[in-house]
KESEMI-873569 format. One line per field, with one value per residue: x, y, z of N, C-alpha, C in turn; residue number from 1; residue in three letters. Coordinates in steps of 0.02 Angstrom, whole numbers. Layout:
nxx = c(X; ...)
nyy = c(Y; ...)
nzz = c(Z; ...)
caxx = c(X; ...)
cayy = c(Y; ...)
cazz = c(Z; ...)
cxx = c(X; ...)
cyy = c(Y; ...)
czz = c(Z; ...)
k = c(NUM; ...)
r = c(ALA; ...)
END
This chain:
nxx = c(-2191; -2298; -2394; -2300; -2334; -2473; -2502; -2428; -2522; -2642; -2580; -2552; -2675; -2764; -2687; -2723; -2849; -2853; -2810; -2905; -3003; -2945; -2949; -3083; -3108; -3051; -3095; -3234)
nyy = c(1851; 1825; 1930; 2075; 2054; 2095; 2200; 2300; 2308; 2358; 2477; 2525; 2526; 2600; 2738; 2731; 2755; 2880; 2968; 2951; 3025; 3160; 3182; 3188; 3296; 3382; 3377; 3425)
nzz = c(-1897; -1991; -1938; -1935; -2069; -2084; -2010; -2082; -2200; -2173; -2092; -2244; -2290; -2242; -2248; -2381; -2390; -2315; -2416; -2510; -2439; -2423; -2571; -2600; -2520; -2596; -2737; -2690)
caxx = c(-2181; -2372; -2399; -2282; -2367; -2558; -2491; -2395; -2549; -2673; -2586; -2556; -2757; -2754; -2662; -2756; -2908; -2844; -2794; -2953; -3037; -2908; -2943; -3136; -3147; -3007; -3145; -3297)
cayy = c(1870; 1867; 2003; 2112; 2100; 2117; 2255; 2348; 2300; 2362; 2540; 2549; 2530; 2660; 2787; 2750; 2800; 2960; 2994; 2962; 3066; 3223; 3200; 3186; 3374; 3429; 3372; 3466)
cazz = c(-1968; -2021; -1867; -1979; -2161; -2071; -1992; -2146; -2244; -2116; -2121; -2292; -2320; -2191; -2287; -2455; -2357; -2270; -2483; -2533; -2421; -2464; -2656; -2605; -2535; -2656; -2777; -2694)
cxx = c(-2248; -2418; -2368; -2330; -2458; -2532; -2492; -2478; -2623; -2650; -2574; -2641; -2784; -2749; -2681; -2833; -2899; -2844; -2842; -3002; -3001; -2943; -3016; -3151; -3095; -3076; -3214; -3290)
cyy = c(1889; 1903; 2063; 2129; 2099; 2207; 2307; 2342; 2352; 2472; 2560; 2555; 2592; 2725; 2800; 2784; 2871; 3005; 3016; 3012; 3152; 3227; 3212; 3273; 3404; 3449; 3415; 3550)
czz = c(-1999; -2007; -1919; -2040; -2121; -2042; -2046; -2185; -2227; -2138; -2164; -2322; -2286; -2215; -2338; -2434; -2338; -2368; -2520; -2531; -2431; -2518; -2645; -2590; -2552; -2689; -2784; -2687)
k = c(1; 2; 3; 4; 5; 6; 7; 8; 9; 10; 11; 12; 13; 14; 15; 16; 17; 18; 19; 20; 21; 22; 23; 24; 25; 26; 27; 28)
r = c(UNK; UNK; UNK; UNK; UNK; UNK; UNK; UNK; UNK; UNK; UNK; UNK; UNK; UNK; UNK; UNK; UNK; UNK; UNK; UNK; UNK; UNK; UNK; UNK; UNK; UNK; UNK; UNK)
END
């Protein structure tokens, strides 16, 4: 069960990164 939420948590930090880096060379 706490294999699951590291996981989910893991690639949701994942995905806010990949977001970040989009909006970063939107930005430049």
């Amino acid at each position: 069960m706490r294999r699951m939420l590291i996981i989910l948590f893991y690639m949701r930090s994942i995905k806010c990164r990949e977001v970040w880096k989009s909006r970063e060379e939107n930005l430049i």
